[in-house]
C-alpha positions in Angstrom: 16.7 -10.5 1.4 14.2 -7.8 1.2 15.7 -4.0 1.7 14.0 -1.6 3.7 16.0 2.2 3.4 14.8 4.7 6.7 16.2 7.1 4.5 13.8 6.5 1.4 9.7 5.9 1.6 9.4 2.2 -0.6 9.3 -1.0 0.5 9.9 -4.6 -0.6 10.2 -5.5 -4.0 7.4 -4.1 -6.8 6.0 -6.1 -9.4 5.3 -4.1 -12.7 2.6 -4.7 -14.5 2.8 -3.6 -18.4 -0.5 -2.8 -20.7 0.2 -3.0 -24.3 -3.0 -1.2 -25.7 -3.5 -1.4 -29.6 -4.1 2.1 -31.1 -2.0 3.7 -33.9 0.1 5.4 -31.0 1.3 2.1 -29.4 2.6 2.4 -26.2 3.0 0.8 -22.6 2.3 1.8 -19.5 3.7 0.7 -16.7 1.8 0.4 -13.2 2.9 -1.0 -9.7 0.7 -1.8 -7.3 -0.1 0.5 -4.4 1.3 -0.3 -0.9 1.0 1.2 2.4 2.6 0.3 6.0 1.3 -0.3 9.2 3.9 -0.4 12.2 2.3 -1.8 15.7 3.9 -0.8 18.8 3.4 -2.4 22.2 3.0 -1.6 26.0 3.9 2.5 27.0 4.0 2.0 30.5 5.0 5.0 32.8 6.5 3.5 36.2 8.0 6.0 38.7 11.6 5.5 37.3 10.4 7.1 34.2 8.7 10.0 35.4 11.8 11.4 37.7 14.0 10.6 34.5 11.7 13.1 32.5 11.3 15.8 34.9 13.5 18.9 35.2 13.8 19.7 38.9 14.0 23.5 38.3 10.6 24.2 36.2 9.0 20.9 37.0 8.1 20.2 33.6 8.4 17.0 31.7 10.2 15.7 28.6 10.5 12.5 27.2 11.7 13.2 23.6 14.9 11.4 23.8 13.5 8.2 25.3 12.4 7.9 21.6 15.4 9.5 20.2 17.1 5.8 18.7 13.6 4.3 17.6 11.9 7.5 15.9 13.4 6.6 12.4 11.9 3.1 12.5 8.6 5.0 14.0 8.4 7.7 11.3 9.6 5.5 8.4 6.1 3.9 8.4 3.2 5.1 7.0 1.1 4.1 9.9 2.3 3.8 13.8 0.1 2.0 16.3 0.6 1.9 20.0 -0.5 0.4 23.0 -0.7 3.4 25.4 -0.9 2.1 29.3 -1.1 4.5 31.6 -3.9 7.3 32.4 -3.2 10.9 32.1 -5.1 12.1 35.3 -3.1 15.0 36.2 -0.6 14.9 39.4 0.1 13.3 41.9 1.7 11.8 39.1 2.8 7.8 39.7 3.7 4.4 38.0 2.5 1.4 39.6 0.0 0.2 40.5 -2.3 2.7 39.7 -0.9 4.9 36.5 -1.2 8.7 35.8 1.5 10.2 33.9 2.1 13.6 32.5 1.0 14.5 29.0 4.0 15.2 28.1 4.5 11.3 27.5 1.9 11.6 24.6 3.4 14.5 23.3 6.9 12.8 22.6 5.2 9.4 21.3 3.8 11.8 18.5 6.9 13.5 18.2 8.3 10.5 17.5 6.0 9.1 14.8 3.3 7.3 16.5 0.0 8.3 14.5 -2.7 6.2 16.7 -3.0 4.8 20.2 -5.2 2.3 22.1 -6.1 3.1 25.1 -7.9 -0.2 26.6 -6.2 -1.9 29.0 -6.5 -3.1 32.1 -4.8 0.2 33.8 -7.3 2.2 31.7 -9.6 3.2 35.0 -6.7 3.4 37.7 -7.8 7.0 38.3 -11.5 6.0 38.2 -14.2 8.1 35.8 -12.3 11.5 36.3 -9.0 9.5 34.7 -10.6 8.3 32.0 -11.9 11.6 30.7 -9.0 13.4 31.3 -6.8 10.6 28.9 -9.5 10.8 26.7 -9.7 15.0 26.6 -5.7 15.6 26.8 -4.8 13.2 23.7 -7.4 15.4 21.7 -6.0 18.3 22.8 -2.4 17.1 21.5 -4.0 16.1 18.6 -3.5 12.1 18.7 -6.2 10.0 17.4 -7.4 7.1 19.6 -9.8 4.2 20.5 -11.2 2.0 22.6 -12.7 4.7 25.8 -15.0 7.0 25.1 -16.9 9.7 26.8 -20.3 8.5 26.4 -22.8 5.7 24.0 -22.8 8.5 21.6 -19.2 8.8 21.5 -18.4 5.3 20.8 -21.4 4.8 18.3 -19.7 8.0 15.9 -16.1 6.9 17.1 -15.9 3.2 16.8 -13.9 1.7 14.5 -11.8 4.4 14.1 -11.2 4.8 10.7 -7.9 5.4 9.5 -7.9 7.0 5.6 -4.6 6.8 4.1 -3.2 6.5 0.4 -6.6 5.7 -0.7 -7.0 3.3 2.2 -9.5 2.8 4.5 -8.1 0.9 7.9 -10.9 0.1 10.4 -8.9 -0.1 14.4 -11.2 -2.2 16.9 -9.6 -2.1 20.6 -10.9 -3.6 23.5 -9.6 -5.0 26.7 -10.2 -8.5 29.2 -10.3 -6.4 32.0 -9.5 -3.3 34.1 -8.1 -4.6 37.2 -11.4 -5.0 39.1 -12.1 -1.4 39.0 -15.5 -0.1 37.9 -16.0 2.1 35.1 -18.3 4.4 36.0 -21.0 5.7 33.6 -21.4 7.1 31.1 -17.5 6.6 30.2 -17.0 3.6 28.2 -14.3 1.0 27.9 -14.1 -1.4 25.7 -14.2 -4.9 27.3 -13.5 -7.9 25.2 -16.9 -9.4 24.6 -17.2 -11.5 21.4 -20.5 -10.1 20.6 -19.5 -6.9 20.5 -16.6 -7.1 18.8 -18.6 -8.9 16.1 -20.6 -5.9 15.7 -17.9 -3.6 15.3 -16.4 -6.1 12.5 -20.0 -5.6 10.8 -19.8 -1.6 11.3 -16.5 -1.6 9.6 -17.3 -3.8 6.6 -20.0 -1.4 6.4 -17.9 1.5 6.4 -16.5 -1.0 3.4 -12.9 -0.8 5.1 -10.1 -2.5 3.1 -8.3 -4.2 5.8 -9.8 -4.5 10.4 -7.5 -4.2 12.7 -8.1 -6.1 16.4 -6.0 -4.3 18.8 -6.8 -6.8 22.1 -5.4 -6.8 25.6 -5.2 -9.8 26.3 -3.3 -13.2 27.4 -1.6 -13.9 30.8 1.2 -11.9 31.7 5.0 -13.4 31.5 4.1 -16.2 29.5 5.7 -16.2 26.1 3.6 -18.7 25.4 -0.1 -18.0 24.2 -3.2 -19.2 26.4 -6.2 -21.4 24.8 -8.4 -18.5 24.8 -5.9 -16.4 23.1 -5.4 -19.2 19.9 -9.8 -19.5 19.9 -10.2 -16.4 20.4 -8.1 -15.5 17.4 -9.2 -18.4 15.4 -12.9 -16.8 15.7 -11.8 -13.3 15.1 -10.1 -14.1 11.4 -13.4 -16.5 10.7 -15.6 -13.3 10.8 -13.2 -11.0 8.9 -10.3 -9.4 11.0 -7.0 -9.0 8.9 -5.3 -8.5 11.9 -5.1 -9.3 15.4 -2.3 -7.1 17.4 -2.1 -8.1 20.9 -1.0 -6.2 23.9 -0.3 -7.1 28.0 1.4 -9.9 28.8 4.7 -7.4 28.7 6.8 -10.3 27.1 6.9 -11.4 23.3 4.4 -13.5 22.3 4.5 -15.9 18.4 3.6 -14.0 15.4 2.0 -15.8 12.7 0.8 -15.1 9.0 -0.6 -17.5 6.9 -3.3 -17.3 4.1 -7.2 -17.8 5.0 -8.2 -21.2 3.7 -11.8 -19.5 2.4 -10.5 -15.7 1.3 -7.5 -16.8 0.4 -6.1 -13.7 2.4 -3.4 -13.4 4.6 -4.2 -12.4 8.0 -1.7 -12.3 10.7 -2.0 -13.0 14.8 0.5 -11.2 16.7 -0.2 -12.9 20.6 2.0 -10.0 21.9 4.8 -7.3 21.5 5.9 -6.9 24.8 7.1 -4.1 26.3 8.0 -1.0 24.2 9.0 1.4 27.2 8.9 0.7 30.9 11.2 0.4 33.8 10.3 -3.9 34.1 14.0 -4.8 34.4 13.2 -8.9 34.5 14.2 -10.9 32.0 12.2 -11.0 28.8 10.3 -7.7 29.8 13.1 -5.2 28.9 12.0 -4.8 25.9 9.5 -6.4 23.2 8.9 -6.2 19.6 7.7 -3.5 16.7 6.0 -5.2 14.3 6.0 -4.0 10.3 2.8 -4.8 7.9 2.8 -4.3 4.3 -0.7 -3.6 2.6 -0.3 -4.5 -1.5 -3.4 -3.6 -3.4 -4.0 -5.7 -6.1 -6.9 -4.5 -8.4 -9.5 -2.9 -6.4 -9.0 -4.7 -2.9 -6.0 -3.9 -0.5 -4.2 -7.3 1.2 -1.9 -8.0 3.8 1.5 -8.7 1.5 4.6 -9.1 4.4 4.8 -8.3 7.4 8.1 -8.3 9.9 9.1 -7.3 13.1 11.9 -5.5 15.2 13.3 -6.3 18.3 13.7 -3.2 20.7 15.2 -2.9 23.8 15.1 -0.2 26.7 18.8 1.2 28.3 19.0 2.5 31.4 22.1 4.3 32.1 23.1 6.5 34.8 23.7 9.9 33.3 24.7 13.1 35.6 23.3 10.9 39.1 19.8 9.8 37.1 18.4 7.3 35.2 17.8 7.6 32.0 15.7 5.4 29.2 16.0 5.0 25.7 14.7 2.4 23.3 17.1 1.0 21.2 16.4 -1.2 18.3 18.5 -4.3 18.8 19.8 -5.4 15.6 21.4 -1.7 15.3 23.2 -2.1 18.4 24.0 -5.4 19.1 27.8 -5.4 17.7 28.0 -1.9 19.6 29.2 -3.0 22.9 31.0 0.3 23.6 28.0 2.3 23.2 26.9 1.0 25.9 27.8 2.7 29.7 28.6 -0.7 31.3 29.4 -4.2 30.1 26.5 -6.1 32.2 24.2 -3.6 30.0 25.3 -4.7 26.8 25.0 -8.3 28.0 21.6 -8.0 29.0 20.4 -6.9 25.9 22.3 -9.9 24.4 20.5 -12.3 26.4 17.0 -10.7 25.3 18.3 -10.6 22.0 19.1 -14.5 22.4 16.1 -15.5 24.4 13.7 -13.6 21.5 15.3 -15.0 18.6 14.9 -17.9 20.0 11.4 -18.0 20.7 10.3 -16.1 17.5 12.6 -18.4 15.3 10.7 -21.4 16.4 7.5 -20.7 16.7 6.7 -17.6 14.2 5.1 -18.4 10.6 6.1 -16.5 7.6 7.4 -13.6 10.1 11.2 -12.4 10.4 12.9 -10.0 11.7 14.4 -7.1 10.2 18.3 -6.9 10.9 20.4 -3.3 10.0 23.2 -4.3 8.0 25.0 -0.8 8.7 23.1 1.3 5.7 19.8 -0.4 6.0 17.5 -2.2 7.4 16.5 -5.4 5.8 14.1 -8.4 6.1 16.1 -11.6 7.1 14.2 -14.0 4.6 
């Protein structure tokens, strides 16, 4: 079993490699190689339920810190946090379904949490038409949170797509786009990104142009509920890797989709699928949508050229208790708490996150390749090989 410590910044095992150079002052250096970590986080929904929780009745301001409170150490442990961000930020009346605008406050806590990037494509992404779309797009870079996939104008998206991540001497291209936006026009000259293959091969080409060491496809996609991916999910994929994407991450179908890494038969690369994480926060109580999956690459470089080494995932889970006559959300990651039943405010909660426990292992266990889950063993978290 590979060990992962929250409390300590390494990962998985390290090969040394030892130089013996012939000179009268003999001696041997000892490199390792370098490695970075990507972490990929899946739907931030904001239904009604949530925003009541995060508002204080008295100043009628909004706080969602502690909905991240249990997660944030997996969050910050990685070097790189990547979320799916699906609502607008439009300003009041603020509202979940079916058209989203939540308070800004929401992106403030996922960056005081850890997440670095989001995506904001989807297909809630013009619920609040043109005006909602430039407001998302103006408030994150007023917080100060890097995103992709809508932009203000051509010009935007021709400087601002890929979005180039620069990190330990690694260059990370991000490509978002979405199949659709619920019917709703998007209005010039905003831009959303719409999943179009010819498109997305020309931003493949900008970012091997950019000479980035490792693309990243962030797609919504797939047909939601179904934990089992659709034909033009597995081509589209298949076509995706054949032109160069390391990884596809995908987002929307709010329930966990297979995850699978293998080695390209021409680069002789690993590139890894992930058809979707599910839910990360929301107030979908059904089965299989209370929660999803985080899910943890490692980039090794080897020589001059960064690869995709391991990758792993979490299982996370939202709680709802009552608390003081309101609801409250946190996202819990499962393996922590799942022999914890007296955390938990009720015994029918603790057995519904057993059953999504159950029903994920299940799926993941059969149908993943060369991806496992990471399990806390009570110190740290570690990669059940």
């Amino acid at each position: 079993m590979n060990r992962i410590s929250l409390k300590f910044k390494t990962v998985f095992s390290l090969f040394l490699c030892i130089s013996v150079f012939p000179s009268a002052r003999s001696q041997d250096i000892q490199t390792s190689p370098k490695k970075i970590s990507l972490l990929f986080i899946g739907d931030i929904m904001g239904h009604d339920e949530q925003i009541w929780s995060a508002e204080n009745r008295e100043t009628h301001t909004f706080n969602y810190d502690e909905v991240f409170k249990y997660i944030k150490p997996v969050i910050s442990e990685a070097d790189i946090a990547i979320a799916n961000f699906e609502v607008t930020l439009s300003g009041p009346p603020y509202m979940g379904y079916p058209q989203f605008s939540s308070p800004a406050d929401l992106a403030s806590a996922c960056k005081n949490a850890g997440i670095d990037y989001l995506v904001t494509a989807n297909n809630h992404t013009a619920d609040r038409g043109k005006k909602g779309i430039i407001s998302t797009i103006t408030k994150l870079d007023s917080i100060g949170i890097p995103h992709t996939g809508t932009f203000l104008n051509a010009s935007a998206r021709d400087s601002l797509s890929p979005l180039m991540i620069y990190k330990n001497g690694t260059s990370v291209a991000l490509i978002n786009y979405t199949f659709s936006t619920n019917g709703l026009p998007v209005p010039e000259p905003v831009i959303v990104n719409m999943l179009d293959k010819e498109s997305i091969t020309k931003d493949v080409e900008k970012a091997k142009n950019k000479k980035a060491d490792i693309i990243i496809l962030f797609l919504h996609w797939g047909t939601e509920y179904d934990t089992i991916p659709s034909r033009d999910q597995t081509d589209m994929a298949r076509y995706f890797r054949s032109i160069g994407v390391n990884l596809v991450i995908g987002s929307h179908p709010h329930v966990i989709q297979k995850m699978i890494m293998n080695r390209d038969s021409t680069t002789k690369e690993n590139k890894l699928v992930v058809y979707s994480l599910g839910n990360f926060i929301s107030n979908q109580r059904k089965p299989k949508t209370d929660g999803g999956s985080v899910v943890r690459v490692e980039l090794t470089k080897d020589g001059d050229k960064y690869g995709v080494s391991n990758a792993g995932y979490y299982l996370t889970w939202v709680y709802t208790p009552i608390v003081n006559y309101r609801k409250k959300f946190f996202i819990l990651p499962c393996s922590e708490f799942e022999d914890k039943p007296d955390f938990f405010d009720k015994p029918e909660a603790f057995s519904l996150m057993k059953k999504f426990i159950s029903d994920s292992r299940k799926l993941l266990n059969e149908q993943n390749v060369n991806v496992k889950e990471f399990i806390f063993n009570g110190e740290a978290w570690v990669l059940n090989n």
